[in-house]
C-alpha positions in Angstrom: -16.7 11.5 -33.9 -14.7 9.0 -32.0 -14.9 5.4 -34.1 -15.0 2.4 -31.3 -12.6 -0.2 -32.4 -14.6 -3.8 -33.3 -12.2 -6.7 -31.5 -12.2 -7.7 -34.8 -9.7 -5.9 -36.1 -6.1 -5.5 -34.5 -4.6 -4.4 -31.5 -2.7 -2.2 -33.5 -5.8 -0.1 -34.1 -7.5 -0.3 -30.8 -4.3 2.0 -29.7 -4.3 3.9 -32.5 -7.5 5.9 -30.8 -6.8 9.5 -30.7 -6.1 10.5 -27.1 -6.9 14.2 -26.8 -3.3 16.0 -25.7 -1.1 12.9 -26.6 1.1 13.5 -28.9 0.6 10.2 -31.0 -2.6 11.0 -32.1 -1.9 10.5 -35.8 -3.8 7.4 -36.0 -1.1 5.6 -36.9 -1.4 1.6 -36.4 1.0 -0.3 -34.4 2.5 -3.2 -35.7 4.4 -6.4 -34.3 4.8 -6.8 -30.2 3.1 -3.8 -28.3 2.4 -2.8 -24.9 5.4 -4.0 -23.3 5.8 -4.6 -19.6 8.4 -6.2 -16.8 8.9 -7.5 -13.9 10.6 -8.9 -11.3 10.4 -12.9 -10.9 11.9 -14.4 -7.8 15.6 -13.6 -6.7 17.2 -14.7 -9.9 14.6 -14.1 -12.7 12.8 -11.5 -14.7 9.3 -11.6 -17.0 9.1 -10.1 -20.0 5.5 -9.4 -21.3 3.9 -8.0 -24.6 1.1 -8.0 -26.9 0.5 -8.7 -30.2 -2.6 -8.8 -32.4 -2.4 -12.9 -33.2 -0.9 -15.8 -31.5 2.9 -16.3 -31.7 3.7 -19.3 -31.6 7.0 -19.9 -29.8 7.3 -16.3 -27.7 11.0 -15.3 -28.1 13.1 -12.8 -26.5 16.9 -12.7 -26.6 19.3 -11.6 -24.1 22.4 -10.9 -23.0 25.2 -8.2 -21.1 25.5 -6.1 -23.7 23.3 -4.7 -26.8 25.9 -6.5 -28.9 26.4 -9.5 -26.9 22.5 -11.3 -26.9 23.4 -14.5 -27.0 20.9 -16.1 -24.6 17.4 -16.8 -25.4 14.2 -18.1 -23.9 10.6 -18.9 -24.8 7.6 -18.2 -23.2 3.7 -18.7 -23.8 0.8 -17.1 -25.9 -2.5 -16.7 -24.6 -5.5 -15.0 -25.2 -9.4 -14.7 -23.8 -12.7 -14.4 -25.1 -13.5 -10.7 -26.5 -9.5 -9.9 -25.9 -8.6 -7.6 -29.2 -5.1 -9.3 -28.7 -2.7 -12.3 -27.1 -0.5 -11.7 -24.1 2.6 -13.0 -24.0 5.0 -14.0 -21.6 8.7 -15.2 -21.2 10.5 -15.9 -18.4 14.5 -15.2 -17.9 16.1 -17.2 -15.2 19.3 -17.1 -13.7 20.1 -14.1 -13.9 22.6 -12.2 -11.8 21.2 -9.3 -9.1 21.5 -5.8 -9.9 22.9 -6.5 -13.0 21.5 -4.5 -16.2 20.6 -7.0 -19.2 20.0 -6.0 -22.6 17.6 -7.6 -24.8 15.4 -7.9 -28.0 11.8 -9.5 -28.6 11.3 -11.4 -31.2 9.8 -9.5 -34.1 10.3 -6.0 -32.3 11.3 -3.5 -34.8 12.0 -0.5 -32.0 15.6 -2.8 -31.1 17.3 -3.6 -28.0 16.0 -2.4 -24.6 17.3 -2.9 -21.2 16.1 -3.6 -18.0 18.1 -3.8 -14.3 17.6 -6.3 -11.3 16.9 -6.3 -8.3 18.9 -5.8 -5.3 19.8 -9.2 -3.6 17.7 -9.7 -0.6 20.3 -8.8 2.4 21.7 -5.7 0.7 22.7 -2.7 2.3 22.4 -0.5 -0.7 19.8 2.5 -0.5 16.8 2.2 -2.9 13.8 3.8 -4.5 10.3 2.7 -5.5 7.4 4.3 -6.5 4.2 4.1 -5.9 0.6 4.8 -7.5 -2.8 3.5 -7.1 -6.5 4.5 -8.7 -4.8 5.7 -12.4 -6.5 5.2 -15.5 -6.8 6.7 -19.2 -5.9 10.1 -20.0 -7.0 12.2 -22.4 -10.4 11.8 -24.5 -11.2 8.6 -23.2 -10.5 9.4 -19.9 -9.6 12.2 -17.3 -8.7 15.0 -19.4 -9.4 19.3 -19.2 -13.2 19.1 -19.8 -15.6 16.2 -18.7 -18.9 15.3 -19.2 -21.8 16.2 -17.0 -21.5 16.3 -13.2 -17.7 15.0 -13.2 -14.9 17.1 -11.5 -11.6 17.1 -10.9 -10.6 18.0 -14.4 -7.0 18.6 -15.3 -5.9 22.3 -16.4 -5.4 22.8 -20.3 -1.3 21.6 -20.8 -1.0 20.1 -17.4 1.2 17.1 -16.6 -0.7 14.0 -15.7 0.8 11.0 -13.7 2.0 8.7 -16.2 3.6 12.2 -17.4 5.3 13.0 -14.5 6.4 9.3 -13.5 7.8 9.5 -16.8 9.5 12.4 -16.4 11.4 10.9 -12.6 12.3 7.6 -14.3 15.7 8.0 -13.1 15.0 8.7 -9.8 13.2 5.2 -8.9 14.0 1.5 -9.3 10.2 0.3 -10.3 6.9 1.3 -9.8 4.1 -0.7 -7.5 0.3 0.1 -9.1 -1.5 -1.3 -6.4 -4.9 -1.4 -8.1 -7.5 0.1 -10.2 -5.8 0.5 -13.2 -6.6 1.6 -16.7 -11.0 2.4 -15.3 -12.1 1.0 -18.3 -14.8 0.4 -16.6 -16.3 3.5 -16.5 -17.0 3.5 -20.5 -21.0 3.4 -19.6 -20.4 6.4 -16.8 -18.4 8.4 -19.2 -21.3 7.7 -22.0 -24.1 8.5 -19.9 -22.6 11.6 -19.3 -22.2 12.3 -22.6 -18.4 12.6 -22.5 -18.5 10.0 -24.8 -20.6 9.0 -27.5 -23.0 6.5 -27.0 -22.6 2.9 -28.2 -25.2 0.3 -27.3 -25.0 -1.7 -24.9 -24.6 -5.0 -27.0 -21.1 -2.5 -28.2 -20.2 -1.8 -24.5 -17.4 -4.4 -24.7 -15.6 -2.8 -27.9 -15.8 0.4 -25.8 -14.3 -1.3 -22.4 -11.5 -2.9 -25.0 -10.7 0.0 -26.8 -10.1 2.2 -22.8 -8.4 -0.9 -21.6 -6.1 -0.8 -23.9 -5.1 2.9 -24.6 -4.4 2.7 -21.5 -2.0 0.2 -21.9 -0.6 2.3 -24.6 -0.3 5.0 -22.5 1.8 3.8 -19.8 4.1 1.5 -22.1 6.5 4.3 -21.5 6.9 3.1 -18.0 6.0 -0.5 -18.4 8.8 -1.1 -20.8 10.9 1.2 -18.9 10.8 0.0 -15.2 9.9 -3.0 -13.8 5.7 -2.6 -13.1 3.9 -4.8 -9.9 0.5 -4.3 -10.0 -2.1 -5.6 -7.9 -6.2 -5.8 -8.2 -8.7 -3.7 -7.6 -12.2 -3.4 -7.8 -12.0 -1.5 -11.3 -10.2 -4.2 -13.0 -13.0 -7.2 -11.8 -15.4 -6.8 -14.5 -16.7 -4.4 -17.1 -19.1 -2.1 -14.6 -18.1 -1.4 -11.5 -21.3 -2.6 -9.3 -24.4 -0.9 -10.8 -24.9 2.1 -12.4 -27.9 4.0 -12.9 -28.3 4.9 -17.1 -30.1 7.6 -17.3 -29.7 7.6 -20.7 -31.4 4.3 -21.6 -33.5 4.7 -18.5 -32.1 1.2 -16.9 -30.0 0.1 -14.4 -26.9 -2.0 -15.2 -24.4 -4.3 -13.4 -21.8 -6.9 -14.2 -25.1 -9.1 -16.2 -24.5 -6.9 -19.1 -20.6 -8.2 -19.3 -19.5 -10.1 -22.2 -17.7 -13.1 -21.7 -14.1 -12.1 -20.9 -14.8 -9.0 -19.4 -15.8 -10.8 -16.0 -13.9 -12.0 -12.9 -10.4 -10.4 -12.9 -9.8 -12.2 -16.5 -8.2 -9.7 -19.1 -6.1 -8.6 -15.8 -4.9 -11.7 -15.1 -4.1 -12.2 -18.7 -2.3 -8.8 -19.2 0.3 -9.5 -16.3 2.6 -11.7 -14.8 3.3 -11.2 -11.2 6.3 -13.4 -9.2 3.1 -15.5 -7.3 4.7 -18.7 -8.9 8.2 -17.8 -7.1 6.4 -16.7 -4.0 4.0 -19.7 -3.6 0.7 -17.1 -4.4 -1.9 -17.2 -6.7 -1.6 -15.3 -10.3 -1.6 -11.9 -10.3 -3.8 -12.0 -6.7 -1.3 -12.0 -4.0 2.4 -12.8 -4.1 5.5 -11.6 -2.7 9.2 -10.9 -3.4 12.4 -9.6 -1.7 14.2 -6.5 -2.9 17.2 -5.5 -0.6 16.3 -4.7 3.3 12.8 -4.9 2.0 9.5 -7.6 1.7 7.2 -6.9 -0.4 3.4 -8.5 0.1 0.8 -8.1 -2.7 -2.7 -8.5 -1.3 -5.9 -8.9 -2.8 -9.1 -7.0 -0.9 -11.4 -8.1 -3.6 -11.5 -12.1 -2.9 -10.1 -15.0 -0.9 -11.1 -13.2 2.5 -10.7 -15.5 5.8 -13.8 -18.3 6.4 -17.1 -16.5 6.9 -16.2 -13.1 5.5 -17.6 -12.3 2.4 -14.8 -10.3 0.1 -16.4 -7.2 -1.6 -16.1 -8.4 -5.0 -17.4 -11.9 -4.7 -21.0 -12.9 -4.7 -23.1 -11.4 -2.1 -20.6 -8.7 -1.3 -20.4 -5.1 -1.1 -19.2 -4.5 -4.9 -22.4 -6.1 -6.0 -19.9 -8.2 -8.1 -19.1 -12.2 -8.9 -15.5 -12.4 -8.9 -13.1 -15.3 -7.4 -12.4 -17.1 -5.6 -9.3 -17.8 -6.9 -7.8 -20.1 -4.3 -8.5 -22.4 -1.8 -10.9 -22.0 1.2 -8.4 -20.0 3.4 -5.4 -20.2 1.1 -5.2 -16.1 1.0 -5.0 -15.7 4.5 -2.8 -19.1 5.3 -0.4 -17.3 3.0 -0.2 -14.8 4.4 0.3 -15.4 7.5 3.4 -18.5 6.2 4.8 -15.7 4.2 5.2 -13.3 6.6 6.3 -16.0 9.6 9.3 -16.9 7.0 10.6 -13.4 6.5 14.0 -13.6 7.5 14.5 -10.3 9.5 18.1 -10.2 9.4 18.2 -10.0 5.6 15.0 -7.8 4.7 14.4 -5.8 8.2 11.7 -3.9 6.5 8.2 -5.8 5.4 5.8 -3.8 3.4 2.3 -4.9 2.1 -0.1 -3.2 -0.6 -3.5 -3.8 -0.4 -6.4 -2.1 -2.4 -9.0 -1.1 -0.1 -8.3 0.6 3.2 -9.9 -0.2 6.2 -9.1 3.1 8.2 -11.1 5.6 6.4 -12.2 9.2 7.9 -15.3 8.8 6.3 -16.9 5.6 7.5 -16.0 4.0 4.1 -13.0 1.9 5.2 -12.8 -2.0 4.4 -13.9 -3.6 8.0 -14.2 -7.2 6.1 -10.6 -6.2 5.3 -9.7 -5.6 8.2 -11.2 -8.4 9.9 -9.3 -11.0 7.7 -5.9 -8.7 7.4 -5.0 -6.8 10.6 -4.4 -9.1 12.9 -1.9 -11.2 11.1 -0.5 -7.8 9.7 0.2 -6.9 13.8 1.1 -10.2 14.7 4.4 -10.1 11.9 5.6 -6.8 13.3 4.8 -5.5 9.5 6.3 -1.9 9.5 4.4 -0.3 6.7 0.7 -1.1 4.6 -0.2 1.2 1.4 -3.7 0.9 0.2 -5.4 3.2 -2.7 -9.3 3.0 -3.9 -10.2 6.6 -2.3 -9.7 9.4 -4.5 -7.5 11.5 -2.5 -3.8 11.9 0.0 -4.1 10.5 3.3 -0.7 9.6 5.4 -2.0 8.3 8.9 0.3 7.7 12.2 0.9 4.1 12.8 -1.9 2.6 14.3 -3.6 -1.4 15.5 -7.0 -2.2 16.2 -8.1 1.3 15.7 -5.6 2.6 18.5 -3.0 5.2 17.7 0.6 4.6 18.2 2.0 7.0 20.9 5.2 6.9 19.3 4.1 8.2 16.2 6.9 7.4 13.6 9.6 7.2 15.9 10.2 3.6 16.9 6.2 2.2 16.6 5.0 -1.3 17.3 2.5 -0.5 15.0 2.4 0.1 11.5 2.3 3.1 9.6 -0.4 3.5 6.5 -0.1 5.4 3.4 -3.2 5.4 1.6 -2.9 7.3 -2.2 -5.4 6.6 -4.5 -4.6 10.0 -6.2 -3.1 9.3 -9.6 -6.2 10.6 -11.4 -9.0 9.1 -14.0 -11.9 9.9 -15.1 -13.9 10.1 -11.8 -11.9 12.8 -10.9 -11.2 12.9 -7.0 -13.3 12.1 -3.4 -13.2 15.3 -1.2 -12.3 14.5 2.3 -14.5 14.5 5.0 -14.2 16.9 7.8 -13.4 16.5 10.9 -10.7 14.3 10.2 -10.1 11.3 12.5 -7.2 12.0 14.6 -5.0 9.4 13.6 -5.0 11.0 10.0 -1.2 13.3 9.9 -1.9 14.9 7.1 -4.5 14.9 3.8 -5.4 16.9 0.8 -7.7 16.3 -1.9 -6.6 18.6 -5.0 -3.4 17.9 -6.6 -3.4 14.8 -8.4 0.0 12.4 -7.6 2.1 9.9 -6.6 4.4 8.3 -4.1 8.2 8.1 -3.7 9.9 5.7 -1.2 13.4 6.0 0.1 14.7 2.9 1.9 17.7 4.8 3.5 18.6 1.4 5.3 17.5 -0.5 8.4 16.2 1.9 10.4 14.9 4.8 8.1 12.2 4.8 4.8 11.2 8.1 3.5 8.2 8.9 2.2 7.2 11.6 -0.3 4.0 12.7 -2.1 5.4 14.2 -5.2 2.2 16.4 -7.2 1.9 15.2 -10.7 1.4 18.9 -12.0 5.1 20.2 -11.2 7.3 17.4 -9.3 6.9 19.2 -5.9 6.8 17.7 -2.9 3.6 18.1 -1.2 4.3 16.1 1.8 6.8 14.0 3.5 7.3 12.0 6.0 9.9 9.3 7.6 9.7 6.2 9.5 12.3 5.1 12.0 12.5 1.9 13.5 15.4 1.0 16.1 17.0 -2.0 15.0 20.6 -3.1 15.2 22.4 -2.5 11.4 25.5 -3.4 10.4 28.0 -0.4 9.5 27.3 -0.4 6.2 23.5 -0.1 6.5 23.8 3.2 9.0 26.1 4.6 6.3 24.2 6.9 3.5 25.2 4.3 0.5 23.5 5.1 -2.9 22.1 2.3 -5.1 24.8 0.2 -7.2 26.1 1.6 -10.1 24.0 -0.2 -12.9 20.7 1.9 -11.3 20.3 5.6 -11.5 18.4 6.5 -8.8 19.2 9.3 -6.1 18.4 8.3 -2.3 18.1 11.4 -0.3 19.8 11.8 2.7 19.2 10.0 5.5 17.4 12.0 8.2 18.7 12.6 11.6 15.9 11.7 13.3 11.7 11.7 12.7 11.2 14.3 10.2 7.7 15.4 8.8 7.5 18.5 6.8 5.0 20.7 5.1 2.6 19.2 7.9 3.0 17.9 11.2 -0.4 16.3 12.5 -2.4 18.9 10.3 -4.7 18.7 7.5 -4.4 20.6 4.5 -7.5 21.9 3.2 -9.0 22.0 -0.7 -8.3 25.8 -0.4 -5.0 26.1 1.3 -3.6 23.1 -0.9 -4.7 25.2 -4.0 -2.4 28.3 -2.7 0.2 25.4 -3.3 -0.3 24.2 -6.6 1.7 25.4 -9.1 1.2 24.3 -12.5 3.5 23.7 -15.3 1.6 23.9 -18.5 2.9 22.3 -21.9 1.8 20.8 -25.5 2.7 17.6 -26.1 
């Protein structure tokens, strides 16, 4: 019988739940700072992030150019939330040299010295690598695992590699990771009990459940978190304890966000958990923000709140999530960001602008975001931005550039347009979406089987691989690349690999265009099955 951890005991216990394959299931308690994370903060800085069961009072982490050598130090802040099971703490390291590797020690953190790496000076020429997943949550017997509970799919086989698995397994190959929202689904702890996949609380317990996935989750991914720099943005799972309504069969009732306890409402224990550069980038918390990494601009949006004057954002009151989240800004302030963010991009340092976004508003299956696109695509269009990744549907879509609902005839060579990658394919509970045949015919290629994530090469100026690697094995089930005619300087045509303090391994710059496995095709559930090959292990 799985025990549900009371948020009266400590963090250390809540992720101590067994997790069916992973391999610290002992129940072993975690002490001192846990759940670690980074990220990037501005041109010159870097956050460090953790948790810890009670408040600290002064937040410490030490730092330096070697594991020897941490003679630097700075402090940071402890907070908590109503219902949290722990305190979220945050430090900030400023002035800090660009890809240049750091070494450093938390206060109190037993495990020693780690290391982090970053990022490239806006203007580089240097090659890079990010990755990219959306839609991920727990793993194992609180979440997406080999056997589900009644009329779930999409399970994993016995022994295969799940996503946080595989990204572990290709840290090497990427400078950091972009989760652009729906992360942990700790929401679905009433979906997975009505289904019997778990056992049923009350609904007075429901927020020791919620705690207890939200945070083996955390747990789970602490292997990347503390590894590689992690930007996250929001989604409509990580709002508020139920996703919309759900229909209980088992205690013959309907339930939405009412049945919340405090803290488990209106973004709150995700905006605690993280810290996003929004203060370096003039945006709002973890919400929306931006930040420069070599030839590239990064925009965080948020689909879930802050839409344009008159447009009703899905999460917030009255909209289609059935939700009560935001806002979290000013009337207009998302937009009027937006659109000064984007006007300031200087172009001759980062040529390449690309913006996440949740929700998708080009969707094959009538389902697409039009309030998003009514705030968004214009002022998208308008900045010339070359490339907009969006998650929320279960499955592998890579569409042709497109505006206003009107292919590009260029197709990836040279659009005005710009191109959309929409994965929402790393895998929980819910298992996947199928697609929706016939497929629109700006949709290149799409499958709906093998679980994954996606790998960006920014070659240089002109060219960005893309590549859908399966979670299972570490193939490459699709790939595509973008070329944009712009005038680079000689050492931005050349092939140069990232500096030597980062480890990744840009592929060769194409030729030309290039699309393999599928060139304006759809793969179907059964031909993308023939493909799947599946490496099965014990943890």
């Amino acid at each position: 019988m799985l025990k549900f951890v009371s948020t009266g005991v400590s963090l250390a216990l809540a992720v101590a739940i067994v997790k069916g394959d992973d391999a610290n299931s002992n129940g072993t308690a975690i002490t001192g700072p846990a759940l670690q994370r980074i990220a990037y903060a501005g041109p010159d800085g870097f956050s460090i992030s953790w948790s810890t069961p009670s408040k600290v009072d002064s937040p410490v982490v030490s730092y330096g150019p070697s594991a020897s050598q941490l003679s630097l130090s700075a402090t940071g802040v402890s907070q908590t939330y109503e219902n949290s099971p722990s305190w979220d703490n945050h430090v900030l390291l400023s002035g800090l040299n660009s890809n240049t590797t750091y070494f450093y020690k938390i206060d109190g953190d037993s495990t020693g010295v780690r290391n982090f790496t970053t990022s490239l000076n806006a203007g580089s020429t240097d090659a890079f690598v990010f990755a990219m997943v959306n839609d991920m949550g727990t793993f194992g017997n609180l979440g997406l695992s080999s056997v589900a509970g009644k009329g779930e799919g999409g399970l994993l086989q016995p022994g295969e590699i799940n996503t946080i698995q595989s990204l572990a397994n290709f840290t090497n190959d990427y400078q950091f990771i972009w989760h652009v929202g729906d992360i942990a689904y700790a929401d679905y702890w009433l979906k997975e009990e009505n289904q019997h996949y778990l056992p049923n609380s009350t609904i007075a317990d429901g927020f020791e459940v919620y705690n207890s996935i939200l945070n083996a989750f955390y747990d789970e991914i602490s292997v990347l978190t503390s590894a590689k720099p992690y930007l996250v943005g929001p989604g409509n799972h990580d709002g508020d304890c139920i996703d919309g309504s759900f229909d209980a069969t088992v205690w013959g009732e309907t339930f939405n966000s009412s049945i919340c306890a405090p803290g488990q409402k209106n973004f709150t224990g995700y905006s605690s958990h993280w810290r996003m550069p929004s203060n370096e980038s003039g945006g709002v918390g973890n919400m929306w923000y931006s930040f420069d990494y070599g030839s590239v601009h990064f925009v965080q949006i948020s689909t879930e709140t802050d839409f344009a004057d008159g447009i009703i954002a899905p999460d917030e009151l009255g909209g289609i999530q059935g939700a009560d989240s935001g806002p979290f800004g000013a009337k207009n302030e998302q937009v009027n960001w937006l659109t000064n963010d984007l006007q300031n991009v200087d172009r001759s340092k980062t040529p390449w602008v690309i913006v996440g976004g949740h929700r998708p508003w080009y969707q094959p299956d009538g389902d697409g975001c039009w309030e998003c696109q009514a705030s968004f695509e214009k002022i998208l269009v308008d900045n010339n931005v070359d490339l907009i990744v969006h998650g929320h549907v279960h499955n592998y879509q890579r569409l042709d550039p497109l505006a206003f609902n009107e292919t590009d005839s260029n197709g990836l060579d040279n659009p005005s347009s710009p191109w959309y990658i929409i994965n929402g394919f790393g895998g929980h509970y819910d298992g996947t979406d199928k697609l929706v045949y016939p497929l629109l015919n700006y949709t290149a290629f799409a499958q709906d089987t093998a679980y994954g994530w996606s790998k960006f090469t920014v070659h240089n100026c002109t060219h960005i691989t893309h590549e859908f690697i399966s979670s299972s094995n570490g193939s490459v089930l699709d790939t595509a690349t973008l070329f944009k005619d712009r005038q680079c300087t000689v050492s931005q045509l050349s092939n140069t690999s990232t500096s030597n303090t980062s480890s990744s391994t840009p592929s060769t710059v194409p030729t030309s265009t290039e699309e393999s496995i599928a060139s304006k095709h759809a793969i179907s559930s059964y031909a993308m099955a023939s493909l799947a090959v599946f490496v099965l292990f014990w943890i």
